[in-house]
C-alpha positions, 0 to 999 in steps of 0.5 A: 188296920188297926183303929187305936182311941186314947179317950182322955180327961181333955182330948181323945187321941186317935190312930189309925195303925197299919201293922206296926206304922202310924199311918194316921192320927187325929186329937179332938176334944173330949166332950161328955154331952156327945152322943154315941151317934155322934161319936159314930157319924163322927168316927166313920166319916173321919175314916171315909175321908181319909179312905180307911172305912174300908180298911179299920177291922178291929179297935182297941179303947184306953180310956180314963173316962168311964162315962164315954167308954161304953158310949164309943164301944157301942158307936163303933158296934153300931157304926162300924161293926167292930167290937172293940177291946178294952184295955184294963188290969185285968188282960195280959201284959209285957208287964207285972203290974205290982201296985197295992190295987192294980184296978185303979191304974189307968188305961193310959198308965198301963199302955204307957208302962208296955210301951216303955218296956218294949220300946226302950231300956228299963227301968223306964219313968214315962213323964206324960203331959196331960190334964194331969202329969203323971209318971208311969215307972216300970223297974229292972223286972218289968215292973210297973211298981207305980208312979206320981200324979200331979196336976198338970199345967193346964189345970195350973193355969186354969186354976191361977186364973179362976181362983184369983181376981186380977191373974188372966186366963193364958195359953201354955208357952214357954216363957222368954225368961225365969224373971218374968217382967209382965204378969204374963210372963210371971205366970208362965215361968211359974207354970212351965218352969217351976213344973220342970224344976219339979220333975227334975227333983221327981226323978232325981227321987224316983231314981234314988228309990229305984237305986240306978238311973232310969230311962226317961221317956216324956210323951203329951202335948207339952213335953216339947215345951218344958224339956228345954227347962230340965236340967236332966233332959228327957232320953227321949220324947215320943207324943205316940206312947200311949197309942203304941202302948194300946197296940201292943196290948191289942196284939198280945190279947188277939 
């Protein structure tokens, strides 16, 4: 089995992959003042509970945080004796990836970019909710050509609340109305609603320049909560992408 660990700006995603099926997959937060021995205890016991310690050969890292990427490789070294491959620019892909400087791609962008070439018709446009909402856009070629990054809602949110005196701090929702009727609801239809009018325009531009519709794929946390509010709705929506996409890249690198 194969152990997948999507380190991101907020919360590490792990899987667990037995061939080509998700058997297991676990979100915690991301937390820079954790040790490598605590990411090893950590790792190890999750596994030991859902009995996979036995079972997890071999791992594969994405990672947008270069401070934990070394601290977890060497916790699965020390912990689980596994040598982990690293996913960067620099390995082999399903994919060209044809920007000015490909060494600034993320890890995540890159899986995410496989994934949508392998699993779905392109030219592909990922739209991936995370600390950031990036688009990941592969062309007709097989291309990863780049994309848009752009705060995502929960720095919005972060940022209403810490740069103003009277907004509130508030989880993301989808809001009941566009009219919000209380500062709440305010805030939320600016946020989720005034974020899905801006992918709309994002696609509608992206797939002008790319000069044919795209297949339009959303994956992160928040993607079922805007797609109700997108007058192009998303063809699909797979809260997977990344992990698969890291897969991908393991087996064609093994």
């Amino acid at each position: 089995m194969l152990l997948v660990i999507d380190i991101g700006n907020t919360n590490i995603t792990i899987g667990v992959f037995n061939n080509s099926e998700i058997v297991h997959v676990w979100r915690l937060s991301t937390n820079l003042s954790r040790t490598e021995d605590e990411y090893g205890i950590f790792l190890k016991n999750l596994l030991r509970e859902t009995h996979l310690d036995k079972d997890v050969k071999s791992a594969v890292i994405s990672s947008v945080v270069v401070q934990l990427t070394e601290r977890i490789e060497t916790a699965l070294n020390k912990y689980m004796n596994i040598n982990p491959f690293i996913i960067s620019h620099k390995i082999k892909t399903n994919i060209k990836l044809k920007t000015e400087n490909p060494s600034q791609i993320g890890a995540d962008r890159i899986a995410n970019g496989c994934a949508a070439a392998k699993l779905y018709s392109v030219p592909a446009i990922v739209v991936d909710f995370g600390t950031a909402t990036s688009f990941d856009i592969v062309n007709e070629n097989n291309e990863f050509i780049g994309g848009i990054i752009t705060a995502g809602m929960k720095i919005q949110a972060e940022a209403l609340s810490s740069k103003t005196s009277k907004l509130p701090k508030l989880s993301i929702e989808a809001p009941s109305s566009v009219i919000g009727k209380n500062t709440i609801d305010a805030m939320l239809s600016g946020i989720v609603i005034g974020h899905a009018s801006m992918i709309d325009g994002l696609i509608t531009k992206c797939e002008k320049e790319l000069g044919t519709k795209a297949s339009i794929i959303a994956t992160g946390g928040y993607s079922s909560v805007i797609s109700k509010y997108l007058n192009r709705k998303f063809d699909y929506i797979n809260p997977d992408l990344t992990l698969i996409g890291a897969k991908i890249l393991y087996d064609l690198n093994s």
